[in-house]
C-alpha positions as CSV (number, residue, x, y, z in Angstrom):
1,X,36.2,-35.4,2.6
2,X,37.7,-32.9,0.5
3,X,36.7,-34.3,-2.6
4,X,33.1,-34.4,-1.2
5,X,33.2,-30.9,0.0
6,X,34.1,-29.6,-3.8
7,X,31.6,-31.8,-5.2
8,X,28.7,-30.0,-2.8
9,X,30.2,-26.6,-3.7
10,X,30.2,-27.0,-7.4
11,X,26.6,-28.0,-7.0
12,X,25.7,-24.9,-5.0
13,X,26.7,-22.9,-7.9
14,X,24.9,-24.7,-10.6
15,X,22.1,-24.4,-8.7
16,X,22.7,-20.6,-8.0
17,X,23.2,-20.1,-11.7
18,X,20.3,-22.1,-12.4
19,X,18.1,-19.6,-10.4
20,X,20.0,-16.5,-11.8
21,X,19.0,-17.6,-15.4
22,X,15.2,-18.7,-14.9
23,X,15.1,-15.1,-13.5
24,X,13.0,-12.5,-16.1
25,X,15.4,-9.6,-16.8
26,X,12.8,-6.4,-17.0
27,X,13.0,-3.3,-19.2
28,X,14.5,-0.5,-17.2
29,X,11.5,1.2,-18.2
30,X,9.6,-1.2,-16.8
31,X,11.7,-1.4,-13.4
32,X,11.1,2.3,-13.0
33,X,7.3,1.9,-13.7
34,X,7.5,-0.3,-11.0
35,X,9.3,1.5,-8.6
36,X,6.6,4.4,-9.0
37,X,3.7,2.8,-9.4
38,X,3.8,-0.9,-7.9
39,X,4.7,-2.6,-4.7
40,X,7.8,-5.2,-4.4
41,X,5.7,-8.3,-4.3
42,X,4.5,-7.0,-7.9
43,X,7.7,-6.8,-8.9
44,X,9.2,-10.6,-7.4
45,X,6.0,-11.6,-9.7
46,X,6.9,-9.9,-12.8
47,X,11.0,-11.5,-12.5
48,X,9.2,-15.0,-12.4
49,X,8.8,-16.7,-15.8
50,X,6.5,-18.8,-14.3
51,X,4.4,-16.1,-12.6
52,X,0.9,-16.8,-12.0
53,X,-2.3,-14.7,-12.9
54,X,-2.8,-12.6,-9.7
55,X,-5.9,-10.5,-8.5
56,X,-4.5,-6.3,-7.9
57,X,-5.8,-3.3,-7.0
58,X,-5.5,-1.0,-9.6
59,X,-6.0,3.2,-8.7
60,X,-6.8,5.2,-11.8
61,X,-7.0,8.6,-12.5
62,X,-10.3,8.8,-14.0
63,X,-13.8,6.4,-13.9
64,X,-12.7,2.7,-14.9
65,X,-15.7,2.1,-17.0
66,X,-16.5,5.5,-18.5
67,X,-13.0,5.9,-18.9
68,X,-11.0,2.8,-19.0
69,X,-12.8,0.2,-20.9
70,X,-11.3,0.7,-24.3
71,X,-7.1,0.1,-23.1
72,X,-8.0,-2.7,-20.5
73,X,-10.0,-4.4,-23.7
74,X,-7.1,-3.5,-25.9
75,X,-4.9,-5.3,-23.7
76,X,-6.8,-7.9,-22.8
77,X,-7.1,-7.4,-19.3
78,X,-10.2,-8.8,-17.0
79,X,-11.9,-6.7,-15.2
80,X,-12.5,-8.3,-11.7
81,X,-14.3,-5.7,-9.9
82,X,-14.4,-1.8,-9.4
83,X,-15.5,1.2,-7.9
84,X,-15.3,4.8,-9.4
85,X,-11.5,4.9,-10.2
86,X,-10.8,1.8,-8.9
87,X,-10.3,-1.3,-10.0
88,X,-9.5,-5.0,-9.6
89,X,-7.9,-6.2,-12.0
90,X,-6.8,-10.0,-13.4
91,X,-3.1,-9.4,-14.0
92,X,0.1,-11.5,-15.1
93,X,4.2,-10.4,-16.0
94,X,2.6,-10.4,-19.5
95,X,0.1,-7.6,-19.5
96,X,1.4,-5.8,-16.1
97,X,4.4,-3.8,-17.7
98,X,1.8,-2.6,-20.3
99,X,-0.6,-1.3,-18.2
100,X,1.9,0.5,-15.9
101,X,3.0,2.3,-18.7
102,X,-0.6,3.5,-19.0
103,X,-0.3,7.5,-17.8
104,X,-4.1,7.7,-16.3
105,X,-2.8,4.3,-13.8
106,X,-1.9,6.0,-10.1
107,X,-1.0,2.7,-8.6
108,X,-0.8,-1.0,-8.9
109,X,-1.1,-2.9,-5.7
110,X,-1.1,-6.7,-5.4
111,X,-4.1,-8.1,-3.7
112,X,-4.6,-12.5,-4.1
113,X,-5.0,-15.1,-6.4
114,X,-8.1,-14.7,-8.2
115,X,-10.0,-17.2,-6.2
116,X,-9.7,-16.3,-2.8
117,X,-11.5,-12.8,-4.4
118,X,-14.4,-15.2,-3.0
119,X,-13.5,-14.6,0.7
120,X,-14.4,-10.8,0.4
121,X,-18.0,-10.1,1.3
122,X,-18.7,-7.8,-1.5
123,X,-19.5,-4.8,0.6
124,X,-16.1,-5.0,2.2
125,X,-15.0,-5.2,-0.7
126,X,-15.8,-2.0,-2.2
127,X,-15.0,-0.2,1.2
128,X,-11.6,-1.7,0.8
129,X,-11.4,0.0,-2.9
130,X,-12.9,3.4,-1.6
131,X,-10.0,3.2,0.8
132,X,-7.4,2.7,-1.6
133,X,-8.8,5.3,-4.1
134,X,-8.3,8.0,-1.3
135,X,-5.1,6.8,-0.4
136,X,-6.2,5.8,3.1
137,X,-5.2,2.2,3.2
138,X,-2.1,2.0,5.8
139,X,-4.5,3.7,8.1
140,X,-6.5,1.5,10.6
141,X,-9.9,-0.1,9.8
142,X,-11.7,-2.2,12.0
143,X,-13.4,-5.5,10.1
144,X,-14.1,-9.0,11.3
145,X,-11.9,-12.9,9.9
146,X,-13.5,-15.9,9.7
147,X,-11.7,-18.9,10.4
148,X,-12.3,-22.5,9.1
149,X,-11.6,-23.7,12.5
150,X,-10.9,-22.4,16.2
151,X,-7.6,-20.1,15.2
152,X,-4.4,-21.3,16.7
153,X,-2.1,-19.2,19.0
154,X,0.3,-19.4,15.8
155,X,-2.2,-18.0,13.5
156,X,-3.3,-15.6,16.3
157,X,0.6,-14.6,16.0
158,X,0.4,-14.6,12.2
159,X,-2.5,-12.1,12.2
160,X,-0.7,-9.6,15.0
161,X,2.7,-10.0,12.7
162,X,0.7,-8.6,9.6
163,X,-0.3,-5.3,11.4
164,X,-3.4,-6.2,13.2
165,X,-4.5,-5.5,16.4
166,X,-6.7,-8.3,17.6
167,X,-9.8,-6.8,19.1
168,X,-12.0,-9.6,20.6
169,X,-12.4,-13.0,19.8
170,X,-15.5,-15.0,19.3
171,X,-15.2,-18.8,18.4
172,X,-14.2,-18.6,15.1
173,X,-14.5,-15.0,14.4
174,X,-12.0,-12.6,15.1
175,X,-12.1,-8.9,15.0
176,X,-9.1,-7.0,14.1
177,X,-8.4,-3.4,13.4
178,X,-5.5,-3.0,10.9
179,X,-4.4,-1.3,7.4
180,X,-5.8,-2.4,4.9
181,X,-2.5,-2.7,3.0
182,X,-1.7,-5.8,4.6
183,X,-4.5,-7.9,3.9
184,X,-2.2,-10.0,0.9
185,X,-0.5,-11.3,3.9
186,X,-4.0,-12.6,5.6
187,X,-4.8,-13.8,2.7
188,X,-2.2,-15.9,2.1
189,X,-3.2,-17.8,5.7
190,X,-5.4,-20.8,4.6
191,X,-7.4,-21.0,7.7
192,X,-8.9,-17.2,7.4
193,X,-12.3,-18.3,4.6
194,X,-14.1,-14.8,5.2
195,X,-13.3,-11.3,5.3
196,X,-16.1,-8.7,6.4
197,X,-16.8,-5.1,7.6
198,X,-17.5,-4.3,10.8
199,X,-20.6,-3.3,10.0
200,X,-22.3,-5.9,8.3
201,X,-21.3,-9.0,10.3
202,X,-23.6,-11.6,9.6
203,X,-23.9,-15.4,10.3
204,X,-22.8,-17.7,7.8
């Protein structure tokens, strides 16, 4: 037994090390940039040497395409979407460090994988970008989730737990009033397919 017990042990702490060493050691630089500028699942990206492109909102101080064009070219970065100042941005722990270092950048918030930009109606969309440009988006906005199917009472709970206050329900549509700084969290629930504003609901 005690010979087992060491074995299990001994493989615990390969394993620990194993997960220390894959972990991407950042430029202090870099970590400060991140600590103004970014949010912490930003940062748990950047640390991952496997890190996968991701979809951010990105607040400038200036227009994005009057002003901005030329350094998100020179760094190869794809322009998603935008709106005045604001931008979202196709991002990776490549180019990320780079463009926080980037004085006319505000703020660098993570958003999705690039797909599920898909699930935005576009309109939404850019109200959700005015929002963050004028640092409104932890205050409450009312919009409407569409679910694949009839939402569970666990993705009812899933929804509450990410800051929203579950208006009304209607078959597969729920309307929620929330920040808008949590929707990463909604969209990492599969079942949500649609995100709109409250005032353009319309039947898909």
């Amino acid at each position: 037994m005690t010979l087992r017990f060491s074995g299990l042990v001994v493989l615990c702490a390969l394993a620990l090390a194993a997960c220390r060493e894959e972990r991407v050691t950042l430029a202090p630089k870099t970590e400060e940039l991140l600590r103004a500028k970014a949010d912490a699942r930003i940062e748990a990206l950047l640390t991952r040497p496997d890190s996968p492109p991701f979809a951010a909102i990105v607040v400038f101080r200036s227009d994005v395409f009057l002003h901005q064009s030329a350094m998100l070219e020179r760094h190869n970065i794809s322009l998603l979407d935008s709106f005045d100042n604001v931008a979202v941005l196709q991002l990776d722990n490549g180019v990320t460090p780079y463009l926080l270092a980037e004085d006319s950048v505000r703020k660098v918030r993570y958003l999705c994988p690039p797909l599920l930009l898909a699930r935005f109606h576009p309109a939404f969309l850019m109200s959700v970008l005015r929002r963050f440009g004028d640092d409104k988006e932890n205050a409450p906005v009312p919009f409407f989730l569409r679910f694949r199917e009839l939402p569970t009472d666990k993705e009812i709970r899933a929804v509450q737990d990410a800051g929203y206050e579950i208006r009304s329900r209607e078959a597969t549509i729920l309307s929620v009033s929330g920040p808008l700084a949590g929707l990463p969290r909604l969209l990492d629930m599969s079942g949500i397919i649609y995100f709109e504003g409250a005032s353009n609901l319309r039947t898909m």
